[in-house]
N, C-alpha and C positions, 0 to 999 in steps of 0.2 A: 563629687565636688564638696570639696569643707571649707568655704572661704573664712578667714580671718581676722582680725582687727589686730596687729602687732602692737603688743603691750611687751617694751623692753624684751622684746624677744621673742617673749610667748604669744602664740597664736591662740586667742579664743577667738571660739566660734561665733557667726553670726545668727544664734537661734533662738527660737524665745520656746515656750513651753511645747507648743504644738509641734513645732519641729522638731526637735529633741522625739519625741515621741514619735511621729511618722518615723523620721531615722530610725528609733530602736526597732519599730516593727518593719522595717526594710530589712536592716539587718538580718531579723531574726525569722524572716519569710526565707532569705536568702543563703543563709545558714553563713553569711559573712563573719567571718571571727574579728571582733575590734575589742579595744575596752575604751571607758570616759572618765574621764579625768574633770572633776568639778574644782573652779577655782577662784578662788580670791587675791587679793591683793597679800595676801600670807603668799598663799601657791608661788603669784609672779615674783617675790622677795627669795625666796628660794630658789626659784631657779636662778633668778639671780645670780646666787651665788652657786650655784653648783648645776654646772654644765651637762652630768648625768641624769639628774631630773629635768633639768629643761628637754631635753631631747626626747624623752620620757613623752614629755606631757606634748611635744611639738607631733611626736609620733603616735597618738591618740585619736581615735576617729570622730570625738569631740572633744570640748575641752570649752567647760559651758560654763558662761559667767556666772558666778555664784555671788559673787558678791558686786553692791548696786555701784560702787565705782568702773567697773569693766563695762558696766552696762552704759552708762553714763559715756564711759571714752567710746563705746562705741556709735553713741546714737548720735556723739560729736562730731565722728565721723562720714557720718550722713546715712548710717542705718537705722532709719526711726523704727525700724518691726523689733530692734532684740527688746528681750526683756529678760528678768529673770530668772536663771532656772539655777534653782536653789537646791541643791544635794537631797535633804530631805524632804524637800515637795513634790521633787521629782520621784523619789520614792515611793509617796504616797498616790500621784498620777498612774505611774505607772501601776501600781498594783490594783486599783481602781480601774482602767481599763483591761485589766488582766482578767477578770475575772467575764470578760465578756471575749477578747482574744484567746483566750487559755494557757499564755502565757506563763511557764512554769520558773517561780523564783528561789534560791538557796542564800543564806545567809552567812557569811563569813566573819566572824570578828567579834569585837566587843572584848569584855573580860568579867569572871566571875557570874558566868550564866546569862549573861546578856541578850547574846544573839538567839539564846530559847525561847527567853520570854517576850525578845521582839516577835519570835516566830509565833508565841501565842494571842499576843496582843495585836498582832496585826490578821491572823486568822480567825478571832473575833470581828475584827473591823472590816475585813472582805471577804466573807466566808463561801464566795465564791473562786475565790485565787487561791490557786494552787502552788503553795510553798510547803516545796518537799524535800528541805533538810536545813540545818545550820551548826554551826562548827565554830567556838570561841576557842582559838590559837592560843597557846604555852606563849610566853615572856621568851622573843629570842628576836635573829634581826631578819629582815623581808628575805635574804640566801637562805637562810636555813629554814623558813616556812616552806621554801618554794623546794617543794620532792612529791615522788610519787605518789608517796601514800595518803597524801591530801587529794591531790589529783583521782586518787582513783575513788575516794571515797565523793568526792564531787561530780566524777562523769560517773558512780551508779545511780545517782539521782535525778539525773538524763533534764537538770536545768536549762532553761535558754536565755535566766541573766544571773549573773554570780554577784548580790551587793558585796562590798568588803567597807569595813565598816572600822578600819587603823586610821592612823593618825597619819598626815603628810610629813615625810616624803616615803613612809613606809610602804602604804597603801599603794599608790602610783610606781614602787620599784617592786614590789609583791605582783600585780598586775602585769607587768611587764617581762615579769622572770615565769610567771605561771599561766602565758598566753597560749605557749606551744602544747601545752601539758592538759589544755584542759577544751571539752569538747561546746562546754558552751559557747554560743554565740556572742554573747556580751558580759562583759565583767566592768562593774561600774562600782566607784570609790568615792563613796559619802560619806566616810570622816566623822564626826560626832554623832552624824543623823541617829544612828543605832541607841544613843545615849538620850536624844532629844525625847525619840519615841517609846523608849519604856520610862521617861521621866525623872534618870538620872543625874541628868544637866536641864536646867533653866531654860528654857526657850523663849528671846527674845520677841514680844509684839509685834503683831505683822508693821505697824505705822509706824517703830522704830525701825525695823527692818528695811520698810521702803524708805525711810529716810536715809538712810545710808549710815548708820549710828549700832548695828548691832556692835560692833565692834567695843565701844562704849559701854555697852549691855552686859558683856562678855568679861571684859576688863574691870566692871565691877563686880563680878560673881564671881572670878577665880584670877584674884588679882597676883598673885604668887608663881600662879604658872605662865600666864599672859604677857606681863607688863613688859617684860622684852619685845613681844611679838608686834604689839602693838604703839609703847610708846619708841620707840627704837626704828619699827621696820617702816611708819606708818609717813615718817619724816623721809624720812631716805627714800622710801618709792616715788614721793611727790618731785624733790631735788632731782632723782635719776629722771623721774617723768617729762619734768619740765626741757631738762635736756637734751630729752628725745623731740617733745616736738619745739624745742628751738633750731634744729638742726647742728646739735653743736657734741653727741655721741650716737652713733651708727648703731641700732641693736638688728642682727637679720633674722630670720629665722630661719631655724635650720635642725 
């Protein structure tokens, strides 16, 4: 069962930390093959606009509010338990229980050594969890990552969660092309987290974060790359949202 709260289309999940977690280790008892898709209000703007990611992200065995507006629509909806489950918190959850599961993670992504020195810096941090490889990807598009020879270099490291750590919508069509191909159980796409955690990008305070303001945060720290994302998509979800629950455009999910 994955129920959902229909945001314009997108279906996230109704989870808050601990379940996300139960799930992973279900999956990962079960040898279930899924991936998770974490989402913000960016994510639902894009799919938006492109029907191959939304599908994407609809066909996802989660698809976990990442950002505190999702959360928000859904506890409007009268599920006061979500809460949320933030890409890289979840990361650090999870590897924090890992080390008592034996949960074995590989790291995908980042650029210019990245995902090594996440892989070092977080083997410091749980020096119990077993993180047994990582692989920062060539400059090309999520087709052409997605081949064998990643694949095999990821199932000899016999992982049970693959992070991928690209940018949306890259991550989530990477995920999706490399589900058949690859033996682990779970492949989860946390987006900046990679960046957050060896201290490349800025991570906003947890009290703006729960205010619902990183975006704000964000927008002041790399205003060049952002300001579309945010001043542009952040209007237009509210308009499309509004909408939606006036009864006045149909989004299904599908």
């Amino acid at each position: 069962m994955n129920p959902r709260t229909n945001v314009l289309g997108v279906g996230i999940s109704l989870i808050n930390m601990q379940v996300a977690l139960d799930r992973l280790n279900r999956w990962i008892a079960a040898k279930d093959h899924q991936y998770v898709c974490v989402c913000t209000v960016n994510t639902v703007m894009q799919c938006h606009r492109n029907e191959r990611l939304r599908r994407i992200v609809n066909a996802a065995g989660m698809a976990t509010p990442d950002g505190m507006p999702l959360v928000w629509l859904s506890r409007l909806a009268g599920h006061r338990f979500v809460s949320r489950v933030y890409g890289p918190d979840l990361m650090l959850a999870e590897l924090a229980a890992s080390q008592s599961s034996g949960h074995r993670h590989f790291l995908y992504g980042g650029r210019d050594g990245v995902a090594e020195r996440l892989a070092t810096t977080m083997r410091s941090r749980y020096p119990q969890a077993a993180i047994v490889g990582s692989f920062g990807p060539p400059m090309a598009s999520a087709e052409e990552l997605c081949n064998g020879e990643i694949a095999t270099v990821i199932n000899q490291a016999q992982p049970d969660i693959v992070w991928v750590g690209v940018s949306t919508p890259k991550q989530e069509a990477w995920m999706a092309c490399m589900r058949p191909l690859l033996d682990a159980p779970v492949l989860i796409g946390v987006g900046a987290a990679f960046d957050f955690h060896t201290g490349n990008v800025a991570q906003a305070p947890h009290w703006i974060q729960r205010a619902g303001l990183e975006w704000l945060f964000r927008l002041a720290h790399e205003p060049r790359r952002l300001w579309r994302r945010y001043l542009l998509d952040n209007p237009r979800f509210l308009f499309e949202l509004a909408l939606q629950k006036l009864g006045l455009k149909r989004y299904d999910l599908a």
